[in-house]
N, C-alpha and C positions, 0 to 999 in steps of 0.2 A: 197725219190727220188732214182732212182735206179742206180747202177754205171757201167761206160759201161767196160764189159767182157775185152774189148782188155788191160784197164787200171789196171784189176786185175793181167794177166797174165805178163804184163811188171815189176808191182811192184812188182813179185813173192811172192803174197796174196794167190795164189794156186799152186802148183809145184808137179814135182812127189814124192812119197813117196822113199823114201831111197831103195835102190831094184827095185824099178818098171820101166819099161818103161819111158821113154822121154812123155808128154803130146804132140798129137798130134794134133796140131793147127788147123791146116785145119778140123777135124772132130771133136775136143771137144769145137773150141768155137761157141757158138751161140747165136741167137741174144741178149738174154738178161742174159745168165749166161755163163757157164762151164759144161760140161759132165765130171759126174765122171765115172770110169769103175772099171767095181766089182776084188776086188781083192781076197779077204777071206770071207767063210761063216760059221756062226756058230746056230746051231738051238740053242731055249730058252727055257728051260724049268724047271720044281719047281715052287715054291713062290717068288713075289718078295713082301717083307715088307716093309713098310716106315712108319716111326713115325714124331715127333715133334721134337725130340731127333736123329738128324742126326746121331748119335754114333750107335743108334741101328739097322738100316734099315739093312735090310739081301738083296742081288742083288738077280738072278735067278741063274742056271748053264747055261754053253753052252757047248755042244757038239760039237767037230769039226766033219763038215762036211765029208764025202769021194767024193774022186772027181774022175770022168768017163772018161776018154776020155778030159780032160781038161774044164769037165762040172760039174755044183751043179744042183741035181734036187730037187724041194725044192717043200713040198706038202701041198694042200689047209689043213688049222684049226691049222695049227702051226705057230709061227713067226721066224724069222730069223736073225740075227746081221748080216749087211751086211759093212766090209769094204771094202775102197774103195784103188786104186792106187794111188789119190792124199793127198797131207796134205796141210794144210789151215791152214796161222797164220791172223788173222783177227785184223786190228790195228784198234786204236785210231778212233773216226769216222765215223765206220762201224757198221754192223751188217750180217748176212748171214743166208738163208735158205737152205735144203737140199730138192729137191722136185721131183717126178717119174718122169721119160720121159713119155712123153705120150701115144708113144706105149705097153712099158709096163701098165697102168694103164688102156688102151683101151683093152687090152687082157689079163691079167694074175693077174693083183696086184697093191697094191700100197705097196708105201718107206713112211716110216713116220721118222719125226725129228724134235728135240728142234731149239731151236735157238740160233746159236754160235754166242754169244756175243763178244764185241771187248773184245781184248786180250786173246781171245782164242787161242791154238798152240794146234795141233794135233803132234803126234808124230808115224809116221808109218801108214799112212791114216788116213782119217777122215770117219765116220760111220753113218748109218741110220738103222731104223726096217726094214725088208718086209712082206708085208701077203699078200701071193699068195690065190687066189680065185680059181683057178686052177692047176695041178698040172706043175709045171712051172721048163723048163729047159735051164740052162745059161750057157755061154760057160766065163769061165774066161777072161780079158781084154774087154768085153761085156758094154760101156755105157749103163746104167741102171738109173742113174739121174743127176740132173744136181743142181748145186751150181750160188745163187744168192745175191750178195749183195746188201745193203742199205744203205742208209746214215744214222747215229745215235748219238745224243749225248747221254754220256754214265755217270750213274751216280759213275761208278768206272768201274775201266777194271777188266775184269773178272781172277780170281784166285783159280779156283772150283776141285773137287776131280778130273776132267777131264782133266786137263791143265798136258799138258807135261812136264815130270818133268829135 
C-alpha cells in the first residue's frame, strides 16, 4: 500500500540535503511520491567485483563529473551515480523506491535503484544509476526522479555498508 507524499514530507521521511536548497513543495510533490533534483554526477567506471565473501567485493571508480554552465552532459554506453538534493531516512514500516521521471525515460534514459529498506539514513543525498540512451544534458537543481514509499513489515531495520554513519 502506498503512502501518501504530503505524509512523508510533514514526517521529514525526505528533506533537503545539508547544503542544498529548501525542497519545493509546490513542484516536488506529486501525486504518488517525491521529485528528487540532481545535485552531484559522477561517471562509473573499471570493474565492479562481488564475491560470497562481502570482505572482498572491489566497487568501480567515479570520476567527478565537469560541469558547464551549471550543466552535466552525460553520454549514451556509460552509467552514471547520480546524487540527488534530498536525503531520506526511511523508518520503521516503510520501504521506498527510486524511479525516472518520465520524461526523462520518454527522451534520454532511465535512473535505476535498490530498494531503501526501513532504517535506511542517507547522509548528504540519496542516489540512483543513469543510462542515458542519448547523449543527455541536465542543468543542476533539474527533478530528474522521484521517491516512492510503501508500507513494509521489516524483518530487521537495515544497517548496511550504505547507512549513514
Amino acid at each position: 500500500m502506498k503512502i501518501n507524499p504530503k505524509y512523508i514530507l510533514e514526517q521529514k521521511i525526505v528533506f533537503s540535503a545539508s547544503g542544498q536548497p529548501a525542497i519545493d513543495v509546490e513542484n516536488q510533490l506529486q501525486q504518488n511520491g517525491i521529485d528528487l533534483r540532481l545535485a552531484k554526477a559522477e561517471k562509473v567506471v573499471g570493474i565492479h567485483e562481488m564475491y560470497i565473501d562481502k570482505k572482498k567485493d572491489h566497487r568501480p571508480d567515479f570520476i567527478e563529473m565537469q560541469v558547464v554552465n551549471n550543466c552535466y552532459v552525460f553520454e549514451p554506453g556509460f552509467q552514471y551515480a547520480l546524487t540527488f538534493m534530498e536525503d531520506v531516512k526511511v523508518p520503521s514500516g516503510m520501504c521506498a523506491m527510486v524511479i525516472h521521471r518520465s520524461s526523462l525515460n520518454r527522451f534520454s534514459g532511465s535512473i535505476f535503484s535498490g530498494l531503501y529498506d526501513a532504517g535506511f539514513n542517507s547522509d548528504g543525498g540519496c542516489g540512483a544509476l543513469f543510462r542515458p540512451v542519448i547523449r543527455t544534458k541536465i542543468e543542476i537543481g533539474t527533478r530528474v526522479a522521484q521517491i516512492v514509499f510503501d508500507k513494509a513489515e521489516e524483518a530487521s531495520l537495515y544497517n548496511g555498508q550504505y547507512q549513514a554513519k
